[in-house]
C-alpha positions in Angstrom: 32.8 27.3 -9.4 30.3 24.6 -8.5 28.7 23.4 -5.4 26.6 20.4 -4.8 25.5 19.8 -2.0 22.9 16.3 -1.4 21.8 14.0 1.6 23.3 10.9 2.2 21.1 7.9 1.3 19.8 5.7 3.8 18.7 2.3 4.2 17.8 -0.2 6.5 21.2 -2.0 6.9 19.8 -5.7 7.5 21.9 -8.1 9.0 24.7 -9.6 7.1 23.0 -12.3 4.3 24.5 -13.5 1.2 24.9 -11.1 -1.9 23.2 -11.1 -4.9 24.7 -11.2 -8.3 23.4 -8.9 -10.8 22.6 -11.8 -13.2 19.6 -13.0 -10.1 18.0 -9.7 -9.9 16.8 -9.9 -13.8 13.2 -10.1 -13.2 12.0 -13.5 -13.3 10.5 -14.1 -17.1 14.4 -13.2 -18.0 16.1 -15.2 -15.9 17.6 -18.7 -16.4 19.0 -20.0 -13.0 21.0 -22.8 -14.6 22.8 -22.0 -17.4 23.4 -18.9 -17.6 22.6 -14.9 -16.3 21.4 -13.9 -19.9 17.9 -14.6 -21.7 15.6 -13.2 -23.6 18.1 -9.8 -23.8 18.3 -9.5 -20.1 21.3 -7.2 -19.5 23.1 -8.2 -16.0 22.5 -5.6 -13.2 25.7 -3.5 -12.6 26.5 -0.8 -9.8 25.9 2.7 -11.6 29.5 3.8 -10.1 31.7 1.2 -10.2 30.2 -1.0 -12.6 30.1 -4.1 -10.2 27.6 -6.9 -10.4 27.8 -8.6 -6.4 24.9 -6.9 -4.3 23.1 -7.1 -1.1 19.8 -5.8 0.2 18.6 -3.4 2.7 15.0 -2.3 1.9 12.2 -3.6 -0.1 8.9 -2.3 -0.4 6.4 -3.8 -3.0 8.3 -4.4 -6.0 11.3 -2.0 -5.6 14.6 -3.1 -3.6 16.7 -0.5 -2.2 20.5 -2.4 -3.0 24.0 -1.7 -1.4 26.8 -2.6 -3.7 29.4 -5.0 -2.2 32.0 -3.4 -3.7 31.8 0.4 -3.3 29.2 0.4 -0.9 26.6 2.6 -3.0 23.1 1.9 -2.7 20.3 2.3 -4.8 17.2 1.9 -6.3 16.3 -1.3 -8.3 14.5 -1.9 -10.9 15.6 1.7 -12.3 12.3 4.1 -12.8 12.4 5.2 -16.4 13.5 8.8 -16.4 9.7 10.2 -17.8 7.8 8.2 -15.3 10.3 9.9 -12.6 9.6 12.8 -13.7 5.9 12.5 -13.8 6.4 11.5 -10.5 8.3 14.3 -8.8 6.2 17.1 -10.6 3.6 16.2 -7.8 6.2 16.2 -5.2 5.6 19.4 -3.8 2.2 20.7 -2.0 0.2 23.9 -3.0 -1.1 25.0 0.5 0.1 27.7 1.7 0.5 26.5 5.1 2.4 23.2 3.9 4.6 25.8 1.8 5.4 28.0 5.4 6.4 24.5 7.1 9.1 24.0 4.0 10.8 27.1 4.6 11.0 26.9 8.2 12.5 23.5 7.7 15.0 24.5 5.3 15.9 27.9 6.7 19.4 26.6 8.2 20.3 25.0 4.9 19.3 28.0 3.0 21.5 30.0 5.3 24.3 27.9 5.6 24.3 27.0 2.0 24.5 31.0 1.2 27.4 31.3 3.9 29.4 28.5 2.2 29.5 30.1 -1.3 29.9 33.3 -0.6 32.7 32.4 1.9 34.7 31.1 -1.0 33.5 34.0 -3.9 32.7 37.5 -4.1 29.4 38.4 -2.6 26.7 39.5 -5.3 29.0 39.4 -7.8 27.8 36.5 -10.0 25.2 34.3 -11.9 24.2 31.3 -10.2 21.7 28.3 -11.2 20.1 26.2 -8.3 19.3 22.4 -10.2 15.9 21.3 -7.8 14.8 24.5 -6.5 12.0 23.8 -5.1 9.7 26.8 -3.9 12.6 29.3 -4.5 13.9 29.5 -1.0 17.6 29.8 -1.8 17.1 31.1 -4.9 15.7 34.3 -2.8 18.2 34.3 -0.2 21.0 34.5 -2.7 19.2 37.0 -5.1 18.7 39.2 -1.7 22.0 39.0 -1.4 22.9 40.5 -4.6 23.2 37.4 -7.2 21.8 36.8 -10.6 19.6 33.7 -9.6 17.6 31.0 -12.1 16.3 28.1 -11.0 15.2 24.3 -12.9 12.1 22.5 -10.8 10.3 19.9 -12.7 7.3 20.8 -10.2 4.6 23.1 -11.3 3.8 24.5 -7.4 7.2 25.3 -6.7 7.9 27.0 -9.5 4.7 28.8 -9.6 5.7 30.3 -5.8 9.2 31.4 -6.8 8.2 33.2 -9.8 5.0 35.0 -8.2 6.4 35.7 -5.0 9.8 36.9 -6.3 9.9 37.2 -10.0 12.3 34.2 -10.7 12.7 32.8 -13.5 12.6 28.7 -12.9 12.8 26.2 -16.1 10.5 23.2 -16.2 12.6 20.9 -17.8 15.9 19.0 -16.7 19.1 20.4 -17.6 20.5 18.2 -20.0 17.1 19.1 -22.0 17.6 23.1 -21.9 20.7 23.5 -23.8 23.1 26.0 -21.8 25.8 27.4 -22.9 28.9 26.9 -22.0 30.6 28.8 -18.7 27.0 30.0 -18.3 27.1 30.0 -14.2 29.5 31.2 -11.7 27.9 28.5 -9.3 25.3 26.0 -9.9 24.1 24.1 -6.8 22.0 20.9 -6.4 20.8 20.7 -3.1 19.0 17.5 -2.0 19.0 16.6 -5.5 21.4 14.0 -6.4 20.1 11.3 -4.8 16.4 12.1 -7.3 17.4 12.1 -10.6 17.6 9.0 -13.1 21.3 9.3 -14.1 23.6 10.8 -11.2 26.8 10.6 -13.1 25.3 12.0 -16.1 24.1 14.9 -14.4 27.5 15.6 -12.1 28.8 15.3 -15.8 27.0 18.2 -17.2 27.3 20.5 -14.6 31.3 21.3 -15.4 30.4 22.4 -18.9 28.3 25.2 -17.8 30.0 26.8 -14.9 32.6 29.1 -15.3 36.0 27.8 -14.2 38.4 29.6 -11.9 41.5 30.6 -13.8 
């Protein structure tokens, strides 16, 4: 059984303007406004869910654009970080001070709670192995190992792994699933909560998490 559970994204919905079209968003050295979408190798931008090229705006700050597909209304990121360099970047995410680490779990207390009701209302309590993909300083990881699961956790930062493996003796990997190696039916539940919307490839991810999760018969 799997659960993910993410926020919705949100931008600034501007008003109504003219989309783009993947072929104007090359950057500018690789793009030939006359003849034709294509120079120099530039590939034309393309929704990463339903593989449209017609978008518009909604938020830009400095050099990255924040883009709402006209066709299935997804929006995201552009240009696309490379996956190390996002990485790097959300290994820093996550404060060491104790206090800052006190106001996180206060904050995510109700989802922690509610996310623990929701599995267990549809499994047996205690009874299996479950993986938590982004998870964080441990929070959920404890609730649901206090309530009788086998928990591990993957966090790509160093203080929130550090916490739930001091304060409780988790075990958290550093590196992204797809770099671990699982095997298969390896989970009764995997969650990814407030994580979809972070990583470099969505679909990729939501792709690996089937084939290591046990499924119902």
């Amino acid at each position: 059984m799997t659960r993910a559970y993410h926020s919705p994204s949100r931008g600034l919905d501007l008003p109504s303007r003219s989309g783009y079209s993947g072929a104007a968003l090359c950057p500018a050295p690789y793009r030939n406004e006359v003849e034709s979408p294509f120079q120099r190798g530039c590939e034309k931008l393309r929704c990463l869910l339903c593989h449209a090229s017609t978008f518009r705006p909604v938020y830009q700050r400095d050099r990255w654009r924040y883009l709402r597909c006209l066709n299935c209304g997804l929006v995201f990121l552009h240009p696309k970080p490379d996956r190390d360099v996002l990485i790097k970047n959300y290994e820093n995410y996550l404060p060491a001070d104790p206090q800052e680490i006190s106001r996180w779990e206060r904050m995510m207390r109700p989802v922690v709670v509610r996310s623990a009701q929701l599995i267990e209302g549809q499994s047996e309590p205690g009874r299996g192995k479950l993986l938590d993909i982004g998870s964080g300083y441990g929070f959920f990881l404890q609730e649901m190992k206090r309530r009788g699961w086998h928990v591990e956790g993957i966090e790509v930062s160093p203080a929130g792994r550090r916490y739930a493996q001091d304060r409780w003796g988790i075990h958290v990997y550093s590196q992204p699933l797809e770099d671990i190696g699982f095997p298969r039916n390896a989970f009764d539940v995997i969650t990814l909560i407030y994580v979809v919307e972070h990583v470099h490839d969505p679909l990729a991810l939501l792709r690996e998490v089937p084939t290591i999760s046990r499924q119902e018969p």
